[in-house]
C-alpha positions in Angstrom: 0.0 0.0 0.0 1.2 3.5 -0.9 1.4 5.6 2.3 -0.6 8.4 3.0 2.2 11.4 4.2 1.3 14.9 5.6 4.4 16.6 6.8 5.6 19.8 8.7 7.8 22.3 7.1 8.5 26.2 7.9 9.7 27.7 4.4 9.4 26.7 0.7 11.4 28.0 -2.0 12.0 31.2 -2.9 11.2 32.1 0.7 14.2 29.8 2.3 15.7 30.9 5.8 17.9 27.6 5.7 18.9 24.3 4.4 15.5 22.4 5.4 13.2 25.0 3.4 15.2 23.5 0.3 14.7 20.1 1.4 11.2 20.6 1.8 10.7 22.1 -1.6 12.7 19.6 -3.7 11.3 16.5 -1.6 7.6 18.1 -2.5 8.3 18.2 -5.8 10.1 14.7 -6.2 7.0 13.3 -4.7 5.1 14.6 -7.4 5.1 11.8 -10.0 5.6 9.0 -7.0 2.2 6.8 -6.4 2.1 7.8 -2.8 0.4 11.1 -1.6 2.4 14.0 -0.2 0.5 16.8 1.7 2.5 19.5 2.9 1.5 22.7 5.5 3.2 25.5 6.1 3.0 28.7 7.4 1.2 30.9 5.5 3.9 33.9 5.5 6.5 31.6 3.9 4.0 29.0 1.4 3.7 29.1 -2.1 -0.1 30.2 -3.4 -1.8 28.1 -5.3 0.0 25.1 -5.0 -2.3 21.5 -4.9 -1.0 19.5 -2.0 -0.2 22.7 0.4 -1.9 23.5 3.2 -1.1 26.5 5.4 -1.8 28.3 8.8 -1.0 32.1 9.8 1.6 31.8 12.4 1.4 35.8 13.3 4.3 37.3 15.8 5.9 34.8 18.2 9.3 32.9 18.8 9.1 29.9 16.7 7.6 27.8 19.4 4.4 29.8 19.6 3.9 30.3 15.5 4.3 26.4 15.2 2.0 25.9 18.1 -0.4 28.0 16.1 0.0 25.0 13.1 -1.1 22.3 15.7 -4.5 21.7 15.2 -4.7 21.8 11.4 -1.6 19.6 11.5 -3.7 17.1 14.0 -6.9 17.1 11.1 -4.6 16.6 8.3 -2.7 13.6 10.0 -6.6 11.9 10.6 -6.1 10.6 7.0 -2.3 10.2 7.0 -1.0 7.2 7.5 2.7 9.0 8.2 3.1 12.6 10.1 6.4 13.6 9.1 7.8 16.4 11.2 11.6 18.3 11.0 14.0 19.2 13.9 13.1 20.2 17.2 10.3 22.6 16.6 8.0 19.7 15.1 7.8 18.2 18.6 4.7 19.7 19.5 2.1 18.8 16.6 4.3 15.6 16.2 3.6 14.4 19.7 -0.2 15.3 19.0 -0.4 13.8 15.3 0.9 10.5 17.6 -1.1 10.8 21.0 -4.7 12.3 18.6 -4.7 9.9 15.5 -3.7 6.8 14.1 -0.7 8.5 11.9 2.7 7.1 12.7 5.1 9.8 13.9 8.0 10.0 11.6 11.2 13.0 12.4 13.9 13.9 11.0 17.3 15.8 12.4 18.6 17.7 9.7 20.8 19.4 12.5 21.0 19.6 16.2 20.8 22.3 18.5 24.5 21.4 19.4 25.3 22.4 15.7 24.4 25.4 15.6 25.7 26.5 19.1 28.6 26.1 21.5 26.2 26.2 24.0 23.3 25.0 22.9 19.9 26.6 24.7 18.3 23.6 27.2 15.0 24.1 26.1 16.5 22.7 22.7 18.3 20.4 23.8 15.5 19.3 26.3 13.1 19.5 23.4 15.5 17.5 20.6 15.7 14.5 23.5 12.0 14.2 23.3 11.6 14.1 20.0 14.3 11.4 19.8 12.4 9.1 22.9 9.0 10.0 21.5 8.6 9.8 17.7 8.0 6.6 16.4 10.9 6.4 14.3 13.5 8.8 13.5 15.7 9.7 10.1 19.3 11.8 10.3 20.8 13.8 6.9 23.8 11.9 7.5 26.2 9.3 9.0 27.4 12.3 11.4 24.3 13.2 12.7 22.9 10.1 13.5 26.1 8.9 15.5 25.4 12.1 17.3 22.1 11.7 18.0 23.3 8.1 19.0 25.4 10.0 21.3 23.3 12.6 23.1 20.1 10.9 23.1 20.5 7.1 23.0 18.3 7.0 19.8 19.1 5.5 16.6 18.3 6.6 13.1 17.9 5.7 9.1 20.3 7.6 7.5 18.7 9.5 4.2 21.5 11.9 2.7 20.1 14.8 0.7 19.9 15.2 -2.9 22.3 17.7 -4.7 20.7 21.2 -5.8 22.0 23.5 -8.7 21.3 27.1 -9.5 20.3 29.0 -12.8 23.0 31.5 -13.9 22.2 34.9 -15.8 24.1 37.0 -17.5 25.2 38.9 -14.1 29.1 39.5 -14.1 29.8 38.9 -10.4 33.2 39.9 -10.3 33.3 42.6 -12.8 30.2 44.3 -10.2 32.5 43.4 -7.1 36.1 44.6 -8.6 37.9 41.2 -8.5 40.8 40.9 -11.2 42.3 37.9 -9.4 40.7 34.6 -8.3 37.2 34.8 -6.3 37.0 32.9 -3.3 33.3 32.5 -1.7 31.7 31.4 1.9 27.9 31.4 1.8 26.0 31.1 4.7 24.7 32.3 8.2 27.4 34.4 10.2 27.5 32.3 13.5 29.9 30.5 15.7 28.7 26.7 13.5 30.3 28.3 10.4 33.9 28.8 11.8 34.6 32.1 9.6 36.7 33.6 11.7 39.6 30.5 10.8 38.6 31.0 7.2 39.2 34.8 7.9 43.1 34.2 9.8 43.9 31.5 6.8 43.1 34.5 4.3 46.3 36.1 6.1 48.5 32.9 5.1 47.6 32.0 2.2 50.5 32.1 -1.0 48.2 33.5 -3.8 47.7 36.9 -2.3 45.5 37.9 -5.4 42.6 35.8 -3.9 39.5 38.1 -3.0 37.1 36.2 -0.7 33.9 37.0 -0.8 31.3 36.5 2.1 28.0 36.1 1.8 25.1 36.2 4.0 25.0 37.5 7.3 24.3 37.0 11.1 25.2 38.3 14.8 28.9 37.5 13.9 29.0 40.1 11.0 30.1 43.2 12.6 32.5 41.3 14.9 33.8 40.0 11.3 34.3 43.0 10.1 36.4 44.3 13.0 38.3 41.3 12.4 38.9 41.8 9.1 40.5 45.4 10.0 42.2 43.9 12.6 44.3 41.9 9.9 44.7 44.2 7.4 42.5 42.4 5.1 39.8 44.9 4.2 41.4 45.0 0.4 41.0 41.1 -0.1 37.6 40.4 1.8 34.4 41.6 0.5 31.2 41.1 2.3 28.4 40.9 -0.2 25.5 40.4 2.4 22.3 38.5 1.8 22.4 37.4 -1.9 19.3 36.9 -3.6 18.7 33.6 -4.9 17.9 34.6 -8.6 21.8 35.8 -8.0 22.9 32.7 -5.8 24.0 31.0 -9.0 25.7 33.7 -10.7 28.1 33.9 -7.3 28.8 29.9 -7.5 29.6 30.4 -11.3 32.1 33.2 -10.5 33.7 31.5 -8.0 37.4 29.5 -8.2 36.9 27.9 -5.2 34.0 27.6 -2.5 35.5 27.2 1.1 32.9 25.8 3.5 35.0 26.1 6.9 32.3 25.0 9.6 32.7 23.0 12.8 30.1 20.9 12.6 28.2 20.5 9.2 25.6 17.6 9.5 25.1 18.1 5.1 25.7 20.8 3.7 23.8 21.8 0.7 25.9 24.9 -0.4 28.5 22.3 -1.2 26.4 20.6 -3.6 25.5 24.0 -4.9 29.1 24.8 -5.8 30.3 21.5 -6.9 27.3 22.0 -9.6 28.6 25.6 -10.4 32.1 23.8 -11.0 33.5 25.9 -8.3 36.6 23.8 -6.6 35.7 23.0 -2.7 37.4 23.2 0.5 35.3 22.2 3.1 35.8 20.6 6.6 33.6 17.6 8.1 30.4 17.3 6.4 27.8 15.2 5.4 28.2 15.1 1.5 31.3 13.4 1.7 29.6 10.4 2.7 27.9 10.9 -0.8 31.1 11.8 -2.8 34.0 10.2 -4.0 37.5 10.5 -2.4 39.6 13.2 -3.6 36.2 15.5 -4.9 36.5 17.9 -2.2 40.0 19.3 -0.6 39.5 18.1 2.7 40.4 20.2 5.7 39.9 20.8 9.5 38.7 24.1 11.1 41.6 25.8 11.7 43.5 28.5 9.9 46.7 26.7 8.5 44.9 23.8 7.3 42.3 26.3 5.6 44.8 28.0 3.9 46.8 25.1 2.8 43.6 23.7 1.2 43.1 27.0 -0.6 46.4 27.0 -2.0 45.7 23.6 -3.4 42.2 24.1 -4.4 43.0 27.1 -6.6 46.4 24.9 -8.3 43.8 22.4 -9.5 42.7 21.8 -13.3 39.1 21.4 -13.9 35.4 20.7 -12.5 35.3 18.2 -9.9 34.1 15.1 -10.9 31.2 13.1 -9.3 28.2 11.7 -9.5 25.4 13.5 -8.2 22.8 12.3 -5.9 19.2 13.1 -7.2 16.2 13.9 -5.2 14.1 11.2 -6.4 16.7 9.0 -5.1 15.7 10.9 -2.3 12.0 10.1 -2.3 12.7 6.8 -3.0 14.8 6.5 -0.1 12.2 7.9 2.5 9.3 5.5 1.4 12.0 2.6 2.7 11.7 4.5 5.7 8.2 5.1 5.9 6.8 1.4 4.8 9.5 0.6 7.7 7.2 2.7 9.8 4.0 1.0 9.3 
C-alpha cells in the first residue's frame, strides 16, 4: 500500500531561511510523480499560493515555538487521513507528539541538524526538546552518518540515515566579479554568520595563504557580522575580503559560477547543501567535516579541518587544481525513493 504522508515544514522555495526549506521544496516536488500522496503545510507567510497538495496556517508574531504551536490543530486534522506525520528538527515536537497521541498517523522525524550544531552552548530548552523528540517519535531519520552517531550519542536513539539530494542554480548574464572589482581569483563562503560556520579561521587563513590575489567574498549575514568585520581590520584584510551580504537567490548562481573555489569552513556541518551547490557551479571546494562526503568520492573535495593553517593550505591547493570536480550527483528522487523505505519501515 502507498502511504498516506502529511508533513511539517516552515519555508518553501523562494522564501528559504535555511537548508530544510530546500529540502522541503525539492522533496515536494520529487514526490510529485511517485504513487504515494504527499501533503505539505506551512506557514502561511512563507508557502507558495496556489499550490495543490499545500496547506497553510497564519503563524502571526511569536518565537518559533508559539507560531508552530499556532499549526497544531490543522496539523492534528490533516494527520486523521495520513498514514505518516512527518515532522523536522526540534520545533515539530509539539504537533508531532499530537499527530501521535490524537490519530492513528505514525510519527516520523527527521534531524537535519541539532541544537548542538548550531551552538557552543546550545539553549536547554532545545536540547531538552531535541531529546524528546528522539524518545518520542516513532521512528526517527538523520541527513547523515554524522548526525545520527550524534544523536546516538546525546540521546541514545538511533536513526535511518537519508542523505540529501544535490541542488544546482540558474545563472544569468550577471558578471559577479566585474560588479565586485575582483581581477584575481574569487573565493566565496555562503551562509549564516555564526559560531557553526567557523569564519573567523577562514578569515586568519586568508592572512596565510600564498596566492595573495585571492579576494574572498562572504555572503550572508548574522550576529557575527560586525564582529567579522572588525576582524577583518584587525588583519589588514579589508582589500581582499568583501562582504556581499544576503544574496538573492535569482543571483545565488551567478556567485557559484564566478567562483574559483568555494570554502565551507564549519565546525560541525551535518550536510551541507551549499557544497552541492558549488560542486554544480564547478567551483573547486574546500570544506571541513560534512555530510556530503559520505555521498562523494574521495579526492572531490580538498579536505580540511577548522583551523587557519589547514584552511589556507587547502586554498592554496584548491586554486592549483585543473578542472570541475568530478562526481556523481545524488538526485532527489533517489531521495523520495529513499524515504518511502523508511516510511513502509514505519507502518
Amino acid at each position: 500500500m502507498d502511504p498516506r504522508i502529511l508533513m511539517l515544514g516552515w519555508g518553501f522555495p523562494p522564501n528559504v531561511t535555511g537548508g530544510l526549506d530546500t529540502w522541503v521544496g525539492e522533496v515536494f516536488e520529487a514526490f510529485e510523480p511517485k504513487d504515494a500522496e504527499l501533503e505539505l503545510l506551512l506557514p502561511s507567510e512563507y508557502a507558495p499560493e496556489g499550490r495543490e497538495g499545500i496547506h497553510s496556517v497564519p503563524t502571526g508574531e511569536g518565537d518559533i515555538i508559539t507560531r508552530v504551536g499556532r499549526m497544531s490543530d490543522k496539523f492534528v486534522d490533516l494527520a486523521e487521513d495520513a498514514d505518516i506525520a512527518h515532522t523536522n528538527d526540534w520545533f515539530g515536537y509539539g504537533p508531532g507528539l499530537r499527530a501521535k497521541r490524537e490519530t492513528d498517523a505514525t510519527w516520523v522525524s527527521a534531524f537535519h541538524s541539532l541544537s548542538s550544531d548550531r551552538n557552543i552552548n546550545p539553549p536547554e530548552r532545545e536540547v531538552e526538546t531535541e531529546r524528546r523528540v528522539a524518545n518520542q517519535s516513532d521512528i526517527l531519520i538523520s541527513v547523515s552518518k554524522i548526525t545520527r552517531q550524534n544523536v546516538l550519542d546525546l540521546y541514545g536513539a538511533d536513526s535511518h540515515v537519508v542523505h540529501n539530494g544535490f541542488s544546482s542554480l540558474e545563472t544569468t548574464d550577471f558578471d559577479v566579479k566585474a560588479d565586485l572589482g575582483i581581477e584575481g581569483p574569487m573565493l566565496l563562503f555562503v551562509g549564516r554568520h555564526t559560531d557553526q560556520k567557523g569564519i573567523s579561521h577562514l578569515l586568519y587563513a586568508m592572512d596565510k595563504i600564498q596566492n595573495t590575489d585571492a579576494t574572498l567574498v562572504l555572503g550572508g549575514s548574522g550576529h557575527q557580522t560586525e564582529h567579522l568585520k572588525m576582524f577583518t581590520e584587525l588583519l589588514g584584510l579589508t582589500d581582499r575580503i568583501k562582504f556581499a551580504g544576503y544574496i538573492p537567490e535569482e543571483r545565488l548562481g551567478d556567485y557559484y559560477a564566478a567562483a574559483d573555489v568555494f570554502i565551507s569552513p564549519s565546525r560541525a556541518e551535518p550536510f551541507g547543501l551549499t557544497i552541492t551547490e558549488a560542486l554544480a557551479a564547478g567551483a573547486q571546494v574546500v570544506a571541513t567535516e560534512s555530510g556530503v562526503r559520505e555521498t562523494l568520492p574521495d579526492g572531490c573535495l580538498v579536505e580540511v579541518t577548522t583551523d587557519s593553517d589547514s584552511i589556507a593550505r587547502g586554498i592554496d591547493e584548491a586554486l592549483a587544481r585543473e578542472g570541475p570536480p568530478e562526481y556523481e550527483p545524488r538526485t532527489w528522487d533517489e531521495v523520495a525513493d529513499d524515504l518511502l523505505d523508511v516510511y513502509q519501515t514505519a507502518l
